[in-house]
Structures are given as structure tokens and as C-alpha cells.
C-alpha positions in Angstrom: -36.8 19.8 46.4 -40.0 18.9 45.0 -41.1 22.4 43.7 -38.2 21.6 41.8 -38.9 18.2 40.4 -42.1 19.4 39.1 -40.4 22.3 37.7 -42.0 21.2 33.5 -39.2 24.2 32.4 -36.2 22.7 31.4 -34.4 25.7 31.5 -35.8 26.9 34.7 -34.3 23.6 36.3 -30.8 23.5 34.6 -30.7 27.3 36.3 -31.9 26.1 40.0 -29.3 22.9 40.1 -26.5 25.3 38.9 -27.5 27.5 41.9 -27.4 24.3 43.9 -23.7 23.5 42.5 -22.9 26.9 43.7 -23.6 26.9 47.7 -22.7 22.5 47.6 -26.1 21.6 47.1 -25.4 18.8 44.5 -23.5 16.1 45.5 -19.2 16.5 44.9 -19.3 12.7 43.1 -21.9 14.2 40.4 -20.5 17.6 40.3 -16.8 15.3 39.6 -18.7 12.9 37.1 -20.0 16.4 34.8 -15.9 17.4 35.2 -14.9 14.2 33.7 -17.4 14.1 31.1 -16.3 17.6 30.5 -13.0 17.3 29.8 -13.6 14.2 27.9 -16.0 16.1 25.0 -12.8 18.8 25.4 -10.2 16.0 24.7 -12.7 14.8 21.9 -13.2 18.3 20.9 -9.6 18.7 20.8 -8.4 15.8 19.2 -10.6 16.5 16.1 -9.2 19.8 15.6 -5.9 18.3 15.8 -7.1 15.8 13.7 -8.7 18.2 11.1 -5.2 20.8 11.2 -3.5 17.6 10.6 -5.3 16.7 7.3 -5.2 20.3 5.9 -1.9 20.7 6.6 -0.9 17.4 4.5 -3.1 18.2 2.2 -1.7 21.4 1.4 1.8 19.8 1.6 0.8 16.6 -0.9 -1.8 17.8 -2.8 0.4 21.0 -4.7 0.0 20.6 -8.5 2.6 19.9 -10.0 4.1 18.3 -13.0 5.6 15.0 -13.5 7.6 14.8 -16.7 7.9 11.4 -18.4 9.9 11.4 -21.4 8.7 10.4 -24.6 12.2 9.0 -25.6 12.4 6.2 -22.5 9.9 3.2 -22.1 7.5 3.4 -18.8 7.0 0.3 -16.6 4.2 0.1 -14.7 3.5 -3.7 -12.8 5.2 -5.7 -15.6 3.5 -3.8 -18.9 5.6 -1.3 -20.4 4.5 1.6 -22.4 6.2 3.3 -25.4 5.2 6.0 -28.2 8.4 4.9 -30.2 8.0 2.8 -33.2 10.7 0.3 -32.2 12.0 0.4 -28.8 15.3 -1.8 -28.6 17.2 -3.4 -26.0 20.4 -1.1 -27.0 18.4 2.1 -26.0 17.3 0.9 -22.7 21.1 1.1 -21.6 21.7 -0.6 -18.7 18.2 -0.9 -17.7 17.3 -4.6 -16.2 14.3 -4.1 -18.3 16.8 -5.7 -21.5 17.1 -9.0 -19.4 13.2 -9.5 -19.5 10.7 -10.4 -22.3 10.0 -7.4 -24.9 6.6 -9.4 -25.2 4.9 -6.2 -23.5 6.6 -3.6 -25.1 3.6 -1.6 -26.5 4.4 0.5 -29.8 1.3 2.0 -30.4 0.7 5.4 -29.9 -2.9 5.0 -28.4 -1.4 2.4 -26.2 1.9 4.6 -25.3 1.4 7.0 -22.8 -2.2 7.2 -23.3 -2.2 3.4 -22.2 -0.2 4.1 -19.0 -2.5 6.7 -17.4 -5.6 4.6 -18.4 -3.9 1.6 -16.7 -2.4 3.8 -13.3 -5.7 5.4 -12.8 -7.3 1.8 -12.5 -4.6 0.6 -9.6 -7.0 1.5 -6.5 -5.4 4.2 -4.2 -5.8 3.8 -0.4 -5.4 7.2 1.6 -5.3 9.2 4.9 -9.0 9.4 5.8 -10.7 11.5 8.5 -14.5 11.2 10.7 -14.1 7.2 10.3 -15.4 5.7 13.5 -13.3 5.8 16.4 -10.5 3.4 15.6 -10.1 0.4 18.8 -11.1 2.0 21.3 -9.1 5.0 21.1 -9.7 8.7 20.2 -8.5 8.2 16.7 -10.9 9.3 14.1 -8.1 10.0 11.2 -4.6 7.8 10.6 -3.3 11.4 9.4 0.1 11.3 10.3 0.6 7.6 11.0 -0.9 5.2 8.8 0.7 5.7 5.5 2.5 2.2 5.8 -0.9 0.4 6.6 -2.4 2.3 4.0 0.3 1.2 1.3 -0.2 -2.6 2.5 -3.7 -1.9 1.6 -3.2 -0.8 -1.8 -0.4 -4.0 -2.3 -3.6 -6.1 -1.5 -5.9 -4.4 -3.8 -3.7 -4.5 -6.6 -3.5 -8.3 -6.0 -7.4 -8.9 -5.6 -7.9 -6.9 -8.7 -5.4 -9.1 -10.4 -7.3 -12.4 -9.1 -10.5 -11.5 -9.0 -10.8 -9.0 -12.6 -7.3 -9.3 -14.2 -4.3 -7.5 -15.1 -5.8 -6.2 -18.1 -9.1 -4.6 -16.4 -9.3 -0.7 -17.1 -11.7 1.0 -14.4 -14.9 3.1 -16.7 -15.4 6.0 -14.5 -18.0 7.2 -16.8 -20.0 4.1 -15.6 -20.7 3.7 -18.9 -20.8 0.1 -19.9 -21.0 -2.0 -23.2 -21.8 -5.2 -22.1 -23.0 -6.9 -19.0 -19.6 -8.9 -18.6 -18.1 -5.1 -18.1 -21.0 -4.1 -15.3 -20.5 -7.2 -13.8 -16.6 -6.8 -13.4 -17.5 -3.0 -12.1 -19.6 -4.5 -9.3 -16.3 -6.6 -8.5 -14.2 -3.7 -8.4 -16.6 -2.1 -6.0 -16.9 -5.2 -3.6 -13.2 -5.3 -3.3 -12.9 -1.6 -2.5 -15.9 -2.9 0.2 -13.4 -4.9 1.6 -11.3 -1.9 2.7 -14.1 0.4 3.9 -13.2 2.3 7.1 -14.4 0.7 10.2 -14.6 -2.3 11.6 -17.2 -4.8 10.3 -17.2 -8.7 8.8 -18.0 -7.2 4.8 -14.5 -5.0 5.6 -11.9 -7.6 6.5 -9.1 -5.4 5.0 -10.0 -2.1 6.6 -7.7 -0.2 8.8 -9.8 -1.1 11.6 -9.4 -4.6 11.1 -5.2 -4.6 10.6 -4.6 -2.0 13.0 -6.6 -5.0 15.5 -4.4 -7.6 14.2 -1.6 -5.3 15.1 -2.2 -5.2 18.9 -0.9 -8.9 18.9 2.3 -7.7 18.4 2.1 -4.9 21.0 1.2 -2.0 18.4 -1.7 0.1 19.0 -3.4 2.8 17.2 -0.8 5.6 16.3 2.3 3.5 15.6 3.8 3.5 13.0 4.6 0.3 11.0 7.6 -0.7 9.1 7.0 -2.8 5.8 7.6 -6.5 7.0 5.2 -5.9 10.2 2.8 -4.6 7.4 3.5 -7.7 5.4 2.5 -10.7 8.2 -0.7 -8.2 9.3 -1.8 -8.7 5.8 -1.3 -12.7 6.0 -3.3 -12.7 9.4 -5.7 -10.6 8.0 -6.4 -13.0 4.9 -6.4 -16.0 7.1 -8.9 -14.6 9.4 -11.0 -13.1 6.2 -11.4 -16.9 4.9 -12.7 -18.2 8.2 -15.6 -15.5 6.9 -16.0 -15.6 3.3 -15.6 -18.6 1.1 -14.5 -16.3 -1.9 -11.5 -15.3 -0.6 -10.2 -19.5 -0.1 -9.2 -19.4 -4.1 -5.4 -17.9 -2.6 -2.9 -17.6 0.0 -0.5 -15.3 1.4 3.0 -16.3 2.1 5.7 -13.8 3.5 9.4 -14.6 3.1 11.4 -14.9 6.1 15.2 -13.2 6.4 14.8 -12.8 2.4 14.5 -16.7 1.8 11.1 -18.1 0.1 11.4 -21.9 0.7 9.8 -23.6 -2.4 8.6 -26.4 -0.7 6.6 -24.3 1.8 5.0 -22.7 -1.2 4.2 -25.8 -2.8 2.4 -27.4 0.1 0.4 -24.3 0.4 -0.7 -24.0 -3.4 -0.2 -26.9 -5.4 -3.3 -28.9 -4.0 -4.2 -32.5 -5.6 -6.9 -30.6 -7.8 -5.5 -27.5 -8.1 -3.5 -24.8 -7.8 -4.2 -21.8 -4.9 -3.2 -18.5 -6.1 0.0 -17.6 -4.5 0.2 -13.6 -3.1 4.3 -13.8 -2.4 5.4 -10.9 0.0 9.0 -10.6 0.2 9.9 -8.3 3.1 13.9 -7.1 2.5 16.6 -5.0 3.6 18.6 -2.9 0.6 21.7 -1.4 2.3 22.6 -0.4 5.9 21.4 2.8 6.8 20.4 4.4 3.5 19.8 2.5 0.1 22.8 0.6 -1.8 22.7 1.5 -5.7 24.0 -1.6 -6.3 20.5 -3.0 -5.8 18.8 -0.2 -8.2 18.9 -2.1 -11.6 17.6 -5.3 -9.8 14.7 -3.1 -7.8 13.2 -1.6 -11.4 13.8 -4.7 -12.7 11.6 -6.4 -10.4 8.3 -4.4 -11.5 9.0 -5.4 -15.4 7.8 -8.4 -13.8 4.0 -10.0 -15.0 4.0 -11.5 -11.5 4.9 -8.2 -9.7 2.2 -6.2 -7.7 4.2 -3.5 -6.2 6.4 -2.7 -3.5 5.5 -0.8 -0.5 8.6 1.4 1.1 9.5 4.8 0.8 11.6 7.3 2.1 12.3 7.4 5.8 8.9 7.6 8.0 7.1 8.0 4.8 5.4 5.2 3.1 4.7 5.0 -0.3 3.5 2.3 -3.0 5.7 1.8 -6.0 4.1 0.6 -9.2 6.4 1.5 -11.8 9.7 3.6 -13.3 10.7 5.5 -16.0 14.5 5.9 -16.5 16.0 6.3 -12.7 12.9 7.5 -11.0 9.9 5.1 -9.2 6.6 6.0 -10.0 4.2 5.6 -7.2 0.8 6.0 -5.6 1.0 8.5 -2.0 -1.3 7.6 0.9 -0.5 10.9 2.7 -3.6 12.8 1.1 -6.3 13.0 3.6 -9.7 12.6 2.1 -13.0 12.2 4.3 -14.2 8.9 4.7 -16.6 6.7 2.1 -19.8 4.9 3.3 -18.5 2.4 0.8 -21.7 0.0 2.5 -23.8 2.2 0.7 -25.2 2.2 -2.9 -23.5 3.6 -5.7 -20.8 5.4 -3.6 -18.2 7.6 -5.2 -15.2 5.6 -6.5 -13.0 9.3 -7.7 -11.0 9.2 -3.9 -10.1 5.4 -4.6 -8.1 6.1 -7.9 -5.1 8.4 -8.4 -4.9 10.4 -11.6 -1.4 12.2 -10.4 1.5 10.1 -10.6 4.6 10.7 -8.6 8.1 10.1 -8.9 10.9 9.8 -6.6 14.4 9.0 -7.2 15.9 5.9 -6.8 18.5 7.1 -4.8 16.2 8.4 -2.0 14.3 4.8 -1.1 14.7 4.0 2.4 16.3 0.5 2.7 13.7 -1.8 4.3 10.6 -2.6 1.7 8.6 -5.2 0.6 8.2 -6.8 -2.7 4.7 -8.3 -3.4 3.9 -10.9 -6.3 0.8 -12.9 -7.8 1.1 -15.8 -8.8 -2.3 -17.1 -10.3 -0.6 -20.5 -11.4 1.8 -22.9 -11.2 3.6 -21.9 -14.2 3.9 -18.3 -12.8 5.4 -19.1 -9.4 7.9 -21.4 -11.8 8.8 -18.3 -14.0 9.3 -16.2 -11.2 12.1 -18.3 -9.7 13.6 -19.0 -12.9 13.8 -14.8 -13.5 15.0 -14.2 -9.9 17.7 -16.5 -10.2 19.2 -16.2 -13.9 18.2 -12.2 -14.2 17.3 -10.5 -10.9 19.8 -11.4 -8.8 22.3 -11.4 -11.7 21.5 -7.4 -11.6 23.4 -7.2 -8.4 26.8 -8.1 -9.2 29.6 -6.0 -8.1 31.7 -5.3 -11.2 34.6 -4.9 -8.4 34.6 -8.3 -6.9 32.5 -10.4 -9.3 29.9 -11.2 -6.4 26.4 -11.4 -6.3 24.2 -9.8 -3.9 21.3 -10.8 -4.3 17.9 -9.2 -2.7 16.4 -12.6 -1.9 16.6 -16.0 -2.3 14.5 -19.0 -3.3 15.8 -22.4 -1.7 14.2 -25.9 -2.1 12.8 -27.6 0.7 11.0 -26.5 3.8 11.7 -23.8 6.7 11.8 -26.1 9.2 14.5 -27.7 7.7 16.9 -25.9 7.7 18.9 -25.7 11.2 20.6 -22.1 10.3 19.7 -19.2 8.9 20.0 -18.3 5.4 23.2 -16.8 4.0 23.3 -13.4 4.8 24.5 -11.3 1.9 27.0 -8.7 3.0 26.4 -4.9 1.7 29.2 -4.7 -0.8 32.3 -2.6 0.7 33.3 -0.9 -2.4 29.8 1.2 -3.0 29.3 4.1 -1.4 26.2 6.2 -0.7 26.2 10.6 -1.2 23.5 12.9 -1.8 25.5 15.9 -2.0 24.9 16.2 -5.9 20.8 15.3 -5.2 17.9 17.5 -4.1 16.9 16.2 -1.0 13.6 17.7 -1.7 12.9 16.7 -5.2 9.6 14.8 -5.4 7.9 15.3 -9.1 3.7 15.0 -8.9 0.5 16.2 -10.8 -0.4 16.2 -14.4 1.4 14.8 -17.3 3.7 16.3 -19.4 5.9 14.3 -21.9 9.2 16.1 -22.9 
């Protein structure tokens, strides 16, 4: 045995304890411990090629170019602005759309500020995706969400849009040139890339928001890397995660996140929460709901679109069944929205001047109305008192007006505002039934129609 020690050949050795494997000479608990370790690289091994299969074969499934018509002859919404190329829209050729109820104020006629305007301004909303080689995720295996993070990954980008909104504005237009005229503009760019920061993926105090971060918040509720999340679980992981975030960083104590509970936002609560003696907190308003039984109720579709005509509106996270997406916007009876379910490799966001391109979407997608899946959640900013005011006053006298059934005279409305606190109130709130008279078919819709890719106006 010590011939062998002194053995300087490494190769030589590695030989010589093999042969010593073979005829027992090694110990069985060391010969089990190299097993072990053995099959754990091959589960590691494995998993990543299960991992990398995954990615390409979503990417081959979401990424296909095509083309996404929006017509020149209907207005586009998109988070409360609404583009145009006509001359004079008018509330007569909207139709039916909820869109008449609201304030024309953002109607843009301008033909620079038409279509034009809308991808400039859905390029800027930042896109959160599937990402792959991220450190392992927990504890666990998991080096990708491929496959089962695309609800997290829409919370994400429900956040973002809100922390743009606070922190740059509604009207801020990402520069991907990086070209800048003045140094208010650089500055705002450095913004945009701190808050993408916040989202990086792996787990660490300058990412509070990454899927690291949630998907730990999520174990308190017995989920674990893998599961898949529903919209409302999504919602109170992104209050947690904001609570715990301003134990951290001072710049994120300027707002609040408040989730609705069984479609009921109880003024009061809000108002103890945001209207301090010397000012007012931001509000982010997540409104976790229910629209029909097992698939989605048309009565509710007016009302839905309506709700992203809204200035307060940041999106609503949903999709079809098992498969997330992040509405922005509509044109006519289709929802424009961002997909997560493109797996890109990971960002070292932590370094300098990292690429922003896989953080913003330049291919729209639509999906018909018709083909939501029932349970989403509504988000909304309200940077002032005067906004959180406005909003109640639309829900009330237009939103929930939307869903009246022209059978019974009845209002169904999606949610609720009611004065006073939670606590309060010793029962739940009124449950709105589904209305009886509406009825749900497919059978004249292609169950696979999803429109994606470049522009094309008709």
C-alpha cells in the first residue's frame, strides 16, 4: 500500500485502486459513496437534458413567426392609451366596445402616434420568460422553470409594469439604441435596468423579485419548485415578496401591495394602508377573480377589455387553461399579450451593461376572448389619492355596469369595492351568481387559433 501512495502518476494510481475495487480491495462504503455520487452527476446530467429538450421544444412551439393582424379601421388599447390612424375615431364606431363608457382623452389621431405609437409603447412593457442554466432553484435540481413557471413569470411582468409606472412613468419609451439626448433620459435608462435587477435569476438581496425569491415564498404555502401556480396564489406571493423587499431597501417603502379578497377591495383597508398624515403611498391593487364556472362567461367580456382602457390598469395575468399569459391590451375581440413560455438562457443582469433585447417583446400576440380560462387577476396603480378615487368611481358607474344581463336586468359584477374594513364585516361578500341564461360553445372557434409575430395592419 505504500508503493502505491508514493505512486507521483495520477493515472498510474486511478488504474491500481480500480484493480483494488475489482478483487474487494477498497472498502464497500467508499465503493457505495462513488455509486451515489454517480448516479447523482447522471440525475444532474439527465435533468439538464430534459431541461434543454424542454426549452427547444417550446421554443420551437412559441417562437414560429407569424403574423398578427391589427386592423387599421379599429382602435388598439394597450394599459389605458389607445392608439388610432383614423382622423376621428367616434364612440358610434367602437360599437358595443366598453371603451365608449371611458374618456376619449387618450384617443391618439396621429398617424406617427397610431400604430407606430403602439409598438413603440409594447416593446417598452418588460417581458419576463422561461429561462434555462439559472442556479439551482431551492435546493432542488431545477435549473430551468420550462414547463412550469409561466404563471410566476407573468406575476413578474404584472410587477414590472407597475415599478416602471412608479418609478419612470407611463409615458417612458425604452431607447434600445442607447442612444440618449439628455442626462434625465440616461438616468431613467439606469432605472429601467435596476428594476430588471430586481428580477434577475437567482437568489440574492439586489433580486428580491426573482423566481428564486417567490418560488421561496411559495414553500409557506406548501408549493415547491415545479408547481404550478394559479393567479391569486401568484397575487399574495407578490405582496409577501414586496413586504419582505422593504425590510431591505428603503426605495421600495414609497408603495404597497393590497390583494382583494373573494372579489371585495374594502376601501377603508386601502385607506389606512396609503393615505398617511403626509402623504399618500402608491397603491399596487391586485384583484384576484373568478369569470364563469368552468370556462369563461361572455357576459364578462365587454367589462374585461374595458378594464385595460383604464390609466390605472397594469395588466391582468391569466390565460388559457395551464397556460399563463400577461394581457396588456385588445383590439376588437381579441387580448393582446406578452407569453412567458419562450425559454431564453439566463442574464447576469449583476453585471455591467447586460443585454436588455430578451427583456422586451417585439411580437405581440393575440388570443380570443372567448378562450380565457376563468380565474385571473386584475392589477392596478394607483400613484394618488385621486386615482384610487377614479378607479372606484369607473368600477362602479361603468365597469360593472358592462355586465348586465339584457335578460334579467342584473348586474354581475367582477368585483366589488365596499366601505369600511375586512374585519368588519361578519359574512362574506355577496357572491354574484354566473347568470343562467348565457351559455358557453366553441364549436364555431378554432381551438387552436393563437395570432403572433410581426405586424401587419389590414
Amino acid at each position: 500500500m505504500n508503493s502505491i501512495m508514493s505512486l507521483s502518476n495520477t493515472s498510474e494510481r486511478t488504474n491500481i485502486f480500480a484493480s483494488l475495487n475489482m478483487f474487494g480491495g477498497v472498502p464497500s462504503t467508499t465503493a457505495s459513496n462513488n455509486r451515489l455520487e454517480e448516479a447523482d452527476a447522471n440525475a444532474e446530467g439527465e435533468g439538464k437534458v430534459k431541461n434543454r429538450l424542454l426549452s427547444m421544444w417550446n421554443n420551437v412551439k412559441y417562437g414560429m413567426k407569424l403574423k398578427t393582424n391589427f386592423s387599421k379601421e379599429s382602435p388598439v388599447w394597450l394599459l389605458g392609451k389607445c392608439y388610432h390612424r383614423k382622423e376621428s375615431p367616434d364612440v358610434t364606431e367602437m360599437g358595443t366596445d366598453v371603451a365608449a363608457f371611458t374618456s376619449q382623452a387618450n384617443l391618439s389621431a396621429d398617424e406617427d402616434e397610431g400604430l407606430e405609437g403602439f409598438k413603440a409603447d409594447f416593446v417598452s412593457r418588460v417581458w419576463m420568460t422561461y429561462r434555462r442554466e439559472f442556479p439551482f432553484l431551492n435546493g432542488s435540481n431545477f435549473t430551468s422553470d420550462c414547463g412550469w413557471g409561466c404563471m410566476i413569470r407573468s406575476g413578474q411582468m404584472l410587477l414590472a409594469q407597475a415599478l416602471v409606472n412608479h418609478f419612470l412613468g407611463r409615458g417612458w419609451r425604452w431607447n434600445s439604441d442607447g442612444l440618449f439626448e439628455s442626462s434625465e433620459e440616461a438616468g431613467k435608462e439606469l432605472t429601467h435596468r435596476k428594476i430588471i435587477k430586481w428580477f434577475g435569476d437567482k437568489q440574492s438581496r439586489v433580486s428580491p423579485f426573482s423566481l428564486h425569491s417567490l418560488v421561496g415564498l411559495g414553500e409557506s404555502s406548501g408549493k415547491k419548485a415545479g408547481d404550478w401556480y394559479g393567479p391569486g396564489a401568484v397575487a399574495h406571493i407578490l405582496k409577501q415578496a414586496v413586504k419582505v423587499a422593504t425590510e431591505l431597501n428603503q426605495e421600495f417603502e414609497s408603495f404597497t401591495v393590497c390583494v382583494a379578497q373573494d372579489c371585495a377591495v374594502y376601501t377603508q383597508d386601502i385607506f389606512d394602508e396609503c393615505d398617511l398624515p403626509d402623504k399618500w403611498k402608491a397603491l399596487i391593487l391586485l384583484v384576484p377573480m373568478r369569470l364563469g364556472a368552468e370556462k369563461f362567461n361572455p357576459i364578462y367580456a365587454p367589462a374585461l377589455t374595458a378594464l385595460l382602457t383604464l390609466e390605472q390598469c397594469i395588466g391582468i395575468i391569466g390565460g388559457r387553461p395551464k397556460h399563463s399569459l400577461y394581457f396588456v391590451g385588445y383590439q376588437d375581440d381579441k387580448l393582446i399579450h406578452l407569453d412567458p413560455h419562450y425559454c431564453q438562457e439566463v442574464v447576469p443582469v449583476w453585471s455591467d451593461n447586460f443585454s436588455l433585447n430578451s427583456f422586451h417583446c417585439r411580437s405581440p400576440r393575440k388570443l380570443h376572448i372567448s378562450k380565457l380560462d376563468p380565474s385571473c387577476c386584475v392589477g392596478f396603480y394607483c400613484a394618488t389619492k385621486a386615482d384610487f378615487l377614479s378607479l372606484i368611481e369607473l368600477v362602479k358607474t361603468t365597469i360593472n355596469a358592462a355586465t348586465r344581463s339584457t335578460a334579467n336586468g342584473m348586474e354581475y359584477p367582477m368585483f366589488v369595492f365596499c366601505d369600511g374594513h375586512s374585519k368588519d364585516s361578519r359574512m362574506s361578500p355577496r357572491r354574484y351568481s354566473i347568470p343562467p341564461d348565457m351559455e358557453y360553445s366553441t364549436d364555431s372557434l378554432d381551438n387552436d387559433y393563437v395570432e403572433t409575430e410581426e405586424f401587419e395592419v389590414l
